[in-house]
C-alpha positions as CSV (number, residue, x, y, z in Angstrom):
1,X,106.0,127.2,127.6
2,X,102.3,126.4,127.3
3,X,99.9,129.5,128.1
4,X,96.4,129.9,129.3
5,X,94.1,130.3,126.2
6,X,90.9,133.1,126.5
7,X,88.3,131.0,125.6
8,X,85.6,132.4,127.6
9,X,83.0,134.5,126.3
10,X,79.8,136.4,128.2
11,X,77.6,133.4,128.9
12,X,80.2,131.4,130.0
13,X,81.3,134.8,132.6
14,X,77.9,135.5,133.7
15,X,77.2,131.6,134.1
16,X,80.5,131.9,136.5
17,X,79.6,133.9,138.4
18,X,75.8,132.4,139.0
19,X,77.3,128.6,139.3
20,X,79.3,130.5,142.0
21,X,77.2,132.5,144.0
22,X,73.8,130.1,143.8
23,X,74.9,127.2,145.9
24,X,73.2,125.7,149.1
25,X,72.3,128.8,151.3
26,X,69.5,129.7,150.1
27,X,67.8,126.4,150.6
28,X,69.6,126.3,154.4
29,X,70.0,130.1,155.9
30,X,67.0,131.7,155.5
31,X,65.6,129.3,158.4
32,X,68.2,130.1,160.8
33,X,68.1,133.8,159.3
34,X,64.4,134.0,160.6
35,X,65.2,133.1,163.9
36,X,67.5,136.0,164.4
37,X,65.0,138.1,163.5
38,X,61.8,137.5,164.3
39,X,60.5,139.4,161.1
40,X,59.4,138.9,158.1
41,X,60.3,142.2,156.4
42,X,63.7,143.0,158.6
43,X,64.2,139.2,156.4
44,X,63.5,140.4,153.5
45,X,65.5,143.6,154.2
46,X,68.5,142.2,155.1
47,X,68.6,140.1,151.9
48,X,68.1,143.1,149.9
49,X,70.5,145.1,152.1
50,X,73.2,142.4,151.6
51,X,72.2,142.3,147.8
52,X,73.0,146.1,147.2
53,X,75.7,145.7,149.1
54,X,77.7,142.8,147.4
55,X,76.2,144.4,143.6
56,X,78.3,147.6,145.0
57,X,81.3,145.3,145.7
58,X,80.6,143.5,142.2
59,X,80.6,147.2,140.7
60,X,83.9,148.1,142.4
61,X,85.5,144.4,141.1
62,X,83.8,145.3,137.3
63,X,86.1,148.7,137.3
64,X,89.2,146.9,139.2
65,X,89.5,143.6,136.5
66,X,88.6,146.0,133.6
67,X,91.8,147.8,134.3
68,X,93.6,144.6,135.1
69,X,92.5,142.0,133.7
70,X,95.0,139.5,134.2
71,X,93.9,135.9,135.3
72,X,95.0,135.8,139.2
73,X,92.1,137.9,140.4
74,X,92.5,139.7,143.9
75,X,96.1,138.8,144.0
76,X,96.8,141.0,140.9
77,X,94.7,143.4,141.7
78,X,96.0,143.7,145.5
79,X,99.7,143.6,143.7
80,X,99.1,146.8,141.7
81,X,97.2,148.4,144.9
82,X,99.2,147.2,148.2
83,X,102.5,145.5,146.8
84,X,103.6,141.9,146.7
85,X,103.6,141.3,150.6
86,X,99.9,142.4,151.1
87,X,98.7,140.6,147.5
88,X,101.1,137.1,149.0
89,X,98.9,137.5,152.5
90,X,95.7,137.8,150.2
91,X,96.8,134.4,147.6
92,X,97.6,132.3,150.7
93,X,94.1,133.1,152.5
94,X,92.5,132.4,149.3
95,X,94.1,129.0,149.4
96,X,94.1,127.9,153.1
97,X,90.7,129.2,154.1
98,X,88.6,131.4,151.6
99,X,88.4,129.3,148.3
100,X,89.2,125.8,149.2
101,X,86.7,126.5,152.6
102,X,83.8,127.8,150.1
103,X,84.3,124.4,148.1
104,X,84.6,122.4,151.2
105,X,81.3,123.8,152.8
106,X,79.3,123.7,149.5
107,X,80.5,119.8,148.8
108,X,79.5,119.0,152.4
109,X,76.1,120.0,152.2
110,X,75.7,117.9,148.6
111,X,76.5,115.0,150.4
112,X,73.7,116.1,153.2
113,X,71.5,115.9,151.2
114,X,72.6,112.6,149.4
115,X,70.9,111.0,153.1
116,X,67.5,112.2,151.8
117,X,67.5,109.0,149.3
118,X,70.2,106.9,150.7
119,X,71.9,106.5,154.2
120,X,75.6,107.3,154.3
121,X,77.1,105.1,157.3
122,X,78.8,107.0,160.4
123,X,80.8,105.9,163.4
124,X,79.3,105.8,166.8
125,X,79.6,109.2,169.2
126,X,83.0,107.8,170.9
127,X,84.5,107.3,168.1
128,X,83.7,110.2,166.2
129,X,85.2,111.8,169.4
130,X,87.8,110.0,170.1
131,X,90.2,111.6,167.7
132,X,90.2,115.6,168.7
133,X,92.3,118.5,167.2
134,X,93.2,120.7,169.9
135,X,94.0,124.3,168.8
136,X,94.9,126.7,172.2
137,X,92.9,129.5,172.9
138,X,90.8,129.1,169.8
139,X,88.7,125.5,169.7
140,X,88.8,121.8,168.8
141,X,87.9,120.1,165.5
142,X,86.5,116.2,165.1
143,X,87.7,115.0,161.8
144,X,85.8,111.5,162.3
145,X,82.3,113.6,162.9
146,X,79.9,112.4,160.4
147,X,82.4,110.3,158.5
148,X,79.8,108.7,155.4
149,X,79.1,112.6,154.7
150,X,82.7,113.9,154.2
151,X,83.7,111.4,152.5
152,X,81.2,111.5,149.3
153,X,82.0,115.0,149.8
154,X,85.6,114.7,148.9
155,X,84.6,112.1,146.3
156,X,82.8,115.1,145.1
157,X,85.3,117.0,145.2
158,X,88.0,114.9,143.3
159,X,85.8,114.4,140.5
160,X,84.9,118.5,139.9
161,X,88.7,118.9,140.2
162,X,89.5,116.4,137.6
163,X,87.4,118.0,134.9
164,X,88.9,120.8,135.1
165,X,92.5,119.8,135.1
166,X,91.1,117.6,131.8
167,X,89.3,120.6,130.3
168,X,88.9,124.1,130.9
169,X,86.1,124.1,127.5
170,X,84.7,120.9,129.3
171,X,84.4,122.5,132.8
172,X,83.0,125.8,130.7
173,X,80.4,124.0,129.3
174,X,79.5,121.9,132.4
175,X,79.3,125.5,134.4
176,X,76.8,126.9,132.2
177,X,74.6,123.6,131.7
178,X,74.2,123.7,135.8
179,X,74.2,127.1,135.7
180,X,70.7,127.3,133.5
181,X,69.1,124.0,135.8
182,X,69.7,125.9,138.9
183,X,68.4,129.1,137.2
184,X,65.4,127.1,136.1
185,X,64.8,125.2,139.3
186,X,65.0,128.7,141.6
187,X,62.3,129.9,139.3
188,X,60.2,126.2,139.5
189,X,60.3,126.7,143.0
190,X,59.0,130.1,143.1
191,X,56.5,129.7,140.5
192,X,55.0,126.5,142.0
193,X,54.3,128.8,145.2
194,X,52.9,131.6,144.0
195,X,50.7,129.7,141.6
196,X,49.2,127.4,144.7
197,X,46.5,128.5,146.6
198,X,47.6,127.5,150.1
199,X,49.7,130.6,150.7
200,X,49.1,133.8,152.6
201,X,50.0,137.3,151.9
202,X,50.1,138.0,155.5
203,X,53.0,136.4,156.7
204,X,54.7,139.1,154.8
205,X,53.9,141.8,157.7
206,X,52.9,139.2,161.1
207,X,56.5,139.4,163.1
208,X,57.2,136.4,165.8
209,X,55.6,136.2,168.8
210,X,58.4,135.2,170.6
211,X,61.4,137.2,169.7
212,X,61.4,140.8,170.2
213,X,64.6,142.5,169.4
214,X,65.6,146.2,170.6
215,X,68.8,147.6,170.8
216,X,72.3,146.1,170.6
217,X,70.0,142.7,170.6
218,X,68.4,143.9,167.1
219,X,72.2,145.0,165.9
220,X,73.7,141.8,166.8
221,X,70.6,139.9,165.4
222,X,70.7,142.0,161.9
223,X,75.1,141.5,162.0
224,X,74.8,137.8,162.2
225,X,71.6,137.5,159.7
226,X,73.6,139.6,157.4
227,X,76.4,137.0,157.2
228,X,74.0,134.5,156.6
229,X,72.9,136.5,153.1
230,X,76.6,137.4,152.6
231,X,77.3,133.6,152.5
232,X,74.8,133.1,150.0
233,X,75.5,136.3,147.9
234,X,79.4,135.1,147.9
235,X,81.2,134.3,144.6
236,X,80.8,136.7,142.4
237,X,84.4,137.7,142.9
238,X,85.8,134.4,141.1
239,X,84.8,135.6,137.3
240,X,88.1,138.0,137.9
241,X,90.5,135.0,139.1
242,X,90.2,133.7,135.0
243,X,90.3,137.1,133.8
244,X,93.6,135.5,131.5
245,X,90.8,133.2,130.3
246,X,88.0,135.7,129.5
247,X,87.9,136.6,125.5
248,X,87.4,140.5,125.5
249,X,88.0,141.0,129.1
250,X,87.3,144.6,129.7
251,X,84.1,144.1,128.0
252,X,82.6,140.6,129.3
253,X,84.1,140.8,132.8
254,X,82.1,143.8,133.4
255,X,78.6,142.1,131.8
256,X,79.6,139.0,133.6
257,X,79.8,140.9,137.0
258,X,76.6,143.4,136.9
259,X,73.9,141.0,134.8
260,X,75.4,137.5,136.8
261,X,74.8,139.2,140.1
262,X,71.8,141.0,139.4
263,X,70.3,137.5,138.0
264,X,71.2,135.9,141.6
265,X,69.6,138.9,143.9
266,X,66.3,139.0,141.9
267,X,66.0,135.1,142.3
268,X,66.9,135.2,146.4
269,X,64.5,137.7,147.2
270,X,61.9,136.5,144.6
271,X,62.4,132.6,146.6
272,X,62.4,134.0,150.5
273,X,59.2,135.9,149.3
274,X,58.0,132.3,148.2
275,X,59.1,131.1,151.5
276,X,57.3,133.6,153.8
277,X,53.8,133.0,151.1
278,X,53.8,129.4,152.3
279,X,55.2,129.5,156.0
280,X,55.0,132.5,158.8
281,X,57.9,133.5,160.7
282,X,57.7,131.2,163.2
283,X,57.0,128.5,161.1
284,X,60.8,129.2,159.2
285,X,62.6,129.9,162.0
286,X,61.6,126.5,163.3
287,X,62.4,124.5,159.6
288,X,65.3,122.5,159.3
289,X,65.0,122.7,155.6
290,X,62.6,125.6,154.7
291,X,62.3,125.0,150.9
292,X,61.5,121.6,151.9
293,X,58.9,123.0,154.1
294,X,57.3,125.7,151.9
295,X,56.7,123.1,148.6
296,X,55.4,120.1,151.3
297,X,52.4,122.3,151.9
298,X,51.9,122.5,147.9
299,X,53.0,119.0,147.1
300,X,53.4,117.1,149.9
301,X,55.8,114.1,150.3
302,X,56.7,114.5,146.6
303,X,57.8,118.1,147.3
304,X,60.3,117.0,149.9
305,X,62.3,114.8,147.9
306,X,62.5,117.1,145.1
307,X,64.2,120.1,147.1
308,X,66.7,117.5,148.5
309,X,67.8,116.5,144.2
310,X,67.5,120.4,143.7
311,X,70.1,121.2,146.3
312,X,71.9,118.8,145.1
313,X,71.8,119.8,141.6
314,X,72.4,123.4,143.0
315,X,75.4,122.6,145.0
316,X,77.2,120.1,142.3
317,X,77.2,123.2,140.2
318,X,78.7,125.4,142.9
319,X,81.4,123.2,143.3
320,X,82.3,123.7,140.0
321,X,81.6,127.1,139.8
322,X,83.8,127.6,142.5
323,X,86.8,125.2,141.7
324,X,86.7,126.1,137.9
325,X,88.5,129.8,139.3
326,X,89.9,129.7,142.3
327,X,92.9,127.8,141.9
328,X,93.9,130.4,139.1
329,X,94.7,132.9,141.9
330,X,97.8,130.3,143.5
331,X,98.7,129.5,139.3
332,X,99.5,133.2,138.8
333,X,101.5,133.2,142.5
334,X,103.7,130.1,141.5
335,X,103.7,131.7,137.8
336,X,105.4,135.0,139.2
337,X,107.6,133.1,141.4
338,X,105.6,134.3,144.4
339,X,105.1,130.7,145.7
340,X,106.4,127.6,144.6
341,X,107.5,127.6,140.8
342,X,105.7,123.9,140.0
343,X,102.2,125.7,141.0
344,X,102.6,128.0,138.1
345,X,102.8,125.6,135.3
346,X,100.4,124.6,132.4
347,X,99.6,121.5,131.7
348,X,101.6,120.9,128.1
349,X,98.1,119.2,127.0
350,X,95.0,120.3,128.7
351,X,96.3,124.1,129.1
352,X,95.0,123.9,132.5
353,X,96.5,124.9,135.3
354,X,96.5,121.2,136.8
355,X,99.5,121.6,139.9
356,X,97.4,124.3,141.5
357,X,94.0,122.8,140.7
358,X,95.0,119.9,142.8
359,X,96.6,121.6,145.5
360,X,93.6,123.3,145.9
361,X,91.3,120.1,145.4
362,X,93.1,118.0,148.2
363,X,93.1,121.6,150.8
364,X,89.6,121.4,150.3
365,X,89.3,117.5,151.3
366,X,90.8,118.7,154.5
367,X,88.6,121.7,155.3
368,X,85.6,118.7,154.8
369,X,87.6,116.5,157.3
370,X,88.0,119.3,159.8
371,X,84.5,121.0,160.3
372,X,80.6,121.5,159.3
373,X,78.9,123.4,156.8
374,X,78.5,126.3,159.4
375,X,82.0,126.8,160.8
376,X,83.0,126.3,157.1
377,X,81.1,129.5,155.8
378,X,80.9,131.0,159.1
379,X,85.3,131.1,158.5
380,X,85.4,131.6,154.9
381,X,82.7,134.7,154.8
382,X,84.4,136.5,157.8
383,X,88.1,136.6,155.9
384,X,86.6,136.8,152.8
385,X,85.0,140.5,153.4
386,X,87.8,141.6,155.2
387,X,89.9,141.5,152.1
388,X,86.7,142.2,150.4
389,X,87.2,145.9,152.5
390,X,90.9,146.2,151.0
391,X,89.9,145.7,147.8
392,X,87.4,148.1,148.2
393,X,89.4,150.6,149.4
394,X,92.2,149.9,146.6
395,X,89.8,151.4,143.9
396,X,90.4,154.7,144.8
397,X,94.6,153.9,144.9
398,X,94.2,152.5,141.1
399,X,92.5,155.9,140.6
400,X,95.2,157.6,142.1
401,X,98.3,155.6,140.7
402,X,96.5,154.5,137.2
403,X,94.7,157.9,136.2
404,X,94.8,156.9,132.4
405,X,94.6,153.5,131.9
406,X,91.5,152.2,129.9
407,X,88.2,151.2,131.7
408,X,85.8,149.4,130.2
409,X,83.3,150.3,133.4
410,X,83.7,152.9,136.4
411,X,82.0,152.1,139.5
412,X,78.5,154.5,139.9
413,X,78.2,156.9,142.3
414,X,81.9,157.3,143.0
415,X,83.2,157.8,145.4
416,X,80.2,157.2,147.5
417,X,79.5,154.0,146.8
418,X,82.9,152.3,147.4
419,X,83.0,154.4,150.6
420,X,80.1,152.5,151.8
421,X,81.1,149.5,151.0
422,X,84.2,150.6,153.0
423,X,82.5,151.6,155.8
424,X,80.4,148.1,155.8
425,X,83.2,145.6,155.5
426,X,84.7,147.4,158.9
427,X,81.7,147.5,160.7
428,X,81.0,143.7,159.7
429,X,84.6,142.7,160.8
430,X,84.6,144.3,164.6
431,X,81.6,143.0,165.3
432,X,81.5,139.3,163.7
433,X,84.8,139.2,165.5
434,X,83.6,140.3,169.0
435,X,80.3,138.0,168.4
436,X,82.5,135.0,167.9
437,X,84.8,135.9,171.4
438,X,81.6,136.2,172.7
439,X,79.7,133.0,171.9
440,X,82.9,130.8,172.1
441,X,84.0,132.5,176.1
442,X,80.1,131.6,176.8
443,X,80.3,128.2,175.6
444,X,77.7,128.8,172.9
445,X,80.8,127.2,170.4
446,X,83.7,125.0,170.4
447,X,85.6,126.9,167.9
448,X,86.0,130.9,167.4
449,X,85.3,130.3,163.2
450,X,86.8,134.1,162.5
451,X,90.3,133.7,164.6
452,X,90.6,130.2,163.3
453,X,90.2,131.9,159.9
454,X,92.9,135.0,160.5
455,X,95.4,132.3,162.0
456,X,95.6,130.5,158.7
457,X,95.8,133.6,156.8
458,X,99.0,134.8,159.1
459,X,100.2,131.4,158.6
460,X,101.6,132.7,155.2
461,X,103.8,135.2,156.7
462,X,106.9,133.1,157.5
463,X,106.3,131.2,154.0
464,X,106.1,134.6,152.3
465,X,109.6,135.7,153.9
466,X,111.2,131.9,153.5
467,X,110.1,132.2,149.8
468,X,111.4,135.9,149.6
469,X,115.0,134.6,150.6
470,X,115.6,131.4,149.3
471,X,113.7,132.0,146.0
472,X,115.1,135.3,146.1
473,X,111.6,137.5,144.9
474,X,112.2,140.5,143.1
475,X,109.8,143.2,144.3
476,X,106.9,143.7,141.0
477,X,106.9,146.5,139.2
478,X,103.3,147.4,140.1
């Protein structure tokens, strides 16, 4: 039977885990991040904060795939910490909502920006709505909303899928080509601001001078900007999904981790402190495309159209970066006979996992159909740091049930550090969850993104105990 080959080294891991994590976000949610706000350094705060915060989570996954690094990524690892229910509950959410959501999202807002140069057609307002997905008690979706958009955006989608069900060296190589334009266009952007003349140094301290945040207000203000960053930070948990891939594992995963994740939070806070030279806090919050904004005042006209081919450029690469390792996590499922056996197989002549890079590819089409680039992240972030929480909490199992097994890297500052991260995944999840109740009950929304999320992830329960029975699943030896 064919088997994955290790043919990824440390550029091609760090490049990974950049292609993932540097997608559209940062040219989108620092606008709407102002706005909640109302500050220039809470802004700049809060993307530091959520920085440190996913470097500690990157830290924790570094000492996790060193010890087991296996390609599957959070479903092995939860296997080893939880047992084959919990790790099932995890693999399914990564294929009905986290990953194929996070591919969905990015691709949508590629073809967004495709409008800048050419006009994608759309249906008229009844007939987008004249086709409604009902779902009790939680919201309705319009698949026919903005039709032209979604579908380039599966077109998009198709086509990343395809090369890398042709080529795993091919997708590689296309990774860390987009990987180094999106590096290099981050630091064009930032450069060409700092180097004007029009900016000024003291938009950095002048706050809005119409929101004023105190109390529960400034929590709930700092929660939901925080998700914002979180959206943008997230990704750098893929590298360990094609940990089976990786040559020198225990080595590379870890340098892959720590250097491609401190490359990304030194370029986000580098470009909103590019943003906030050219524009004041007012003048963000009210930008519908802030890097747009900040180089028109440098370039004018010129500078608008070339942030709409960067994002682009940005985003195609995120696709990939995303697509190229997410589907391994459903491969090693159907490859332990924890979800259908013809998911698990290798192509006899590409050595890719082509049934589960598919499944994944034509999931994600459906997540473009179904929503926007907001409920898409808003969905995939929520249920992404809840498992984000376990996993966090599972380093200190491994620790327990693993005591002598090799690692490459331990996580700093234990066990502080993972007890933070802990502590912050909790505090994120009760009150993302109780801002969504509260914004959908006050008509503010017409779906609640985070139940929508956890419905689809308890969706796999009945498949996990139909495949239990009828495959007949013998517990792992973990």
């Amino acid at each position: 039977m064919a088997e994955l080959q290790r043919k990824l080294g440390t550029w091609a891991c760090i490049s990974i885990v950049i292609g993932a994590v540097i997608g559209s976000s940062i040219f989108m949610k620092p606008a709407t991040m102002a706005g909640q706000l109302g500050s220039p350094l809470l802004l700049l705060a809060v993307w530091i904060g959520a920085g440190i915060i996913s470097l500690f989570g990157g830290m924790i996954n570094a000492e996790v795939g060193s010890v087991l690094p296996e390609t599957g990524g959070q479903y092995i690892y939860f296997r080893h910490m939880y047992g084959d229910f919990f790790a099932f509950l995890a693999g399914w959410a990564g294929l009905v909502v986290v990953n194929t959501a996070a591919v969905a999202a990015i691709a949508f807002v590629f073809a967004q920006y495709t409008e800048y140069f050419l006009h994608l057609p759309r249906l008229d307002a009844a007939a987008e709505h004249s086709f409604v997905i009902n779902i009790p008690y939680v919201g309705k979706l319009f698949p026919l909303e903005n039709l032209g958009v979604k579908s380039l955006a599966i077109v998009v989608i198709l086509f990343i899928t395809w090369i890398n069900y042709y080529s795993l060296k091919a997708s590689g190589s296309f990774q860390v080509f987009f990987t180094i334009l999106k590096v290099s266009v981050l630091l064009l952007i930032v450069g060409i601001i700092f180097f004007s003349s029009n900016g000024n140094a003291l938009h950095f301290t002048q706050a809005s001078s119409a929101i004023k945040l105190s109390g529960w207000e400034l929590v709930g203000g700092l929660v939901a900007a925080t998700s914002g960053a979180l959206a943008a930070y997230d990704g750098w948990n893929n590298l360990g999904m094609v940990a089976g891939e990786i040559k020198n594992p225990q080595r590379n995963i870890t340098r892959g981790l720590l250097w491609g994740l401190g490359i990304c939070i030194t370029l986000y806070v580098l470009t909103n402190f590019a943003y906030l030279y050219m524009l004041n806090i007012d003048e963000m919050k009210g930008s519908v495309l802030v890097a747009s904004d900040a180089l028109y005042k440098v370039m004018g006209g010129a500078g608008a159209g070339l942030i709409a081919l960067l994002v682009m450029i940005s985003t195609l690469g995120a696709v990939n970066g995303n697509v190229l390792p997410c589907a391994r996590i459903t491969f090693a499922m159907g490859k332990e006979n924890h979800f259908f056996s013809w998911v698990g197989k290798v192509h006899p002549r590409f050595s890719t996992p082509g049934n589960a890079l598919w499944l994944h590819g034509i999931w994600s089409c459906l997540f473009v159909l179904s929503g926007s680039f907001d409920m898409l992240t808003d969905m995939f972030v929520f249920v992404t740091w809840m498992f984000y929480g376990f996993a966090g909490f599972g380093v200190f199992i491994l620790r327990r049930k693993m005591p002598g097994a090799a690692r490459a890297y331990r996580v700093w500052g234990y066990p502080v550090i993972p007890l933070i991260f802990v502590a912050f995944t909790l505090f994120y999840f009760v009150l993302t969850l109780y801002n969504d109740v509260s914004n959908y009950l006050n008509g503010k929304t017409a779906l609640i993104n985070s139940v929508f999320g956890l419905l689809l992830t308890l969706s796999g329960l009945p498949l996990y105990w139909y495949l239990k029975k009828k495959q007949k699943i013998k517990p792992s030896e973990a």
